[in-house]
C-alpha positions in Angstrom: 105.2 86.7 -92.1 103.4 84.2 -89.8 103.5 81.3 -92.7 107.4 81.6 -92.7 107.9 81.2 -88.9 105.8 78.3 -89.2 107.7 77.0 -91.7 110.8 77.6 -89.9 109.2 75.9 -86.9 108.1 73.0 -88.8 111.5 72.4 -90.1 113.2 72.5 -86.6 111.0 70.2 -85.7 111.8 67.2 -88.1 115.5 68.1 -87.9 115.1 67.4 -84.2 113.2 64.4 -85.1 115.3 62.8 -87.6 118.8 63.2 -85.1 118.9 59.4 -84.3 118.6 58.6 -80.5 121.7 57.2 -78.8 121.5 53.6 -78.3 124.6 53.6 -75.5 122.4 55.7 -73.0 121.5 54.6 -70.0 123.0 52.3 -67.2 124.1 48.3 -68.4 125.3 45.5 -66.6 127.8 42.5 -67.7 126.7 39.1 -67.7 128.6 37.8 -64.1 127.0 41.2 -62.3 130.7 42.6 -61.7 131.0 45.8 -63.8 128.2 48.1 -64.6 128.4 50.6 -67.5 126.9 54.5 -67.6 126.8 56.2 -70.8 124.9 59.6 -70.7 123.2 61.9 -73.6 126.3 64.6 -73.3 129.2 62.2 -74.0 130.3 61.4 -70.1 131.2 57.2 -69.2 131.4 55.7 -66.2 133.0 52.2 -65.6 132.6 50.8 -61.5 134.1 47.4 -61.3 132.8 45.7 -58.2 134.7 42.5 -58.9 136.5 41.3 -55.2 139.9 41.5 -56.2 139.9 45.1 -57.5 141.9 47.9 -55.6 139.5 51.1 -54.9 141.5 53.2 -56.3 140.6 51.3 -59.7 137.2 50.8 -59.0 135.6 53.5 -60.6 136.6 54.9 -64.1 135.1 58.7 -65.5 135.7 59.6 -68.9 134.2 61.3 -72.2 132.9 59.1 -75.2 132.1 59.3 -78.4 130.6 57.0 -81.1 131.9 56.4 -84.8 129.9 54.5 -86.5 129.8 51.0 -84.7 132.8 52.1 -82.8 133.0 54.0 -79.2 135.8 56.0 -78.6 136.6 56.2 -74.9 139.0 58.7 -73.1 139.6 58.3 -69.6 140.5 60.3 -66.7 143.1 60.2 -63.9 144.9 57.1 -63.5 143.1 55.7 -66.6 143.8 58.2 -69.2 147.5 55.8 -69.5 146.2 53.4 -71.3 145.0 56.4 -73.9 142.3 56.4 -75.9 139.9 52.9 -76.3 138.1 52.4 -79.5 136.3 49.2 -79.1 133.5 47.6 -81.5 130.2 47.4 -80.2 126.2 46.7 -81.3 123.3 47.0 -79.6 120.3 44.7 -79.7 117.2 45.5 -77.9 118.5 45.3 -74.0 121.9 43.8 -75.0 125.4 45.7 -75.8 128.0 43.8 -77.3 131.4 45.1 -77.0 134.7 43.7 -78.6 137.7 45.2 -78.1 140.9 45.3 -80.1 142.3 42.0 -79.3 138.8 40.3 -80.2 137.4 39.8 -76.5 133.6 39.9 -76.7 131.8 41.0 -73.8 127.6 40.9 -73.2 125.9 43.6 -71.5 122.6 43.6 -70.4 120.1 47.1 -69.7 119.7 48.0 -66.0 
């Protein structure tokens, strides 16, 4: 009996260790220092644009995402959720994110 819970526990174990870890986590910032990026572990983005000519009420963007291969799949909320849902290429090297969108723009992140 105790040999097959410790094989049970074992094999939670290296499932858990072989889920790959989510390379979008954490806080990034784009190159000119005007829009910072959050992803978190449980799917939740948040976009704040601090750029000067941005209205508050579009400063700060909340949504869910989710990835697909190299693709995230974005949907916001409130005022945001119009444009529907953004699926935009992206790879991450080290503390850089790359993201293109769907008409080709490429834009560099760097980790916070």
């Amino acid at each position: 009996m105790k040999n097959s819970i410790y094989a049970v526990l074992a094999s939670v174990v290296l499932v858990s260790c072989s889920v790959p870890k989510n390379p979008l986590v954490g806080k990034w910032q784009n190159e000119s220092g005007g829009i910072q990026l959050e992803y978190t572990a449980n799917g939740k983005v948040q976009i704040i644009d601090s750029g000067p000519n941005v209205p508050d009420v579009l400063r700060v963007a909340n949504g869910t995402y989710k990835i697909e291969g190299n693709t995230i799949k974005c949907q916001f909320e409130g005022v945001f959720a119009l444009g529907g849902l953004h699926a935009d290429k992206f790879s991450v090297s080290g503390n850089e994110l790359v993201i293109t969108n769907a008409d080709g723009k490429t834009t560099r992140y760097k980790r916070l």
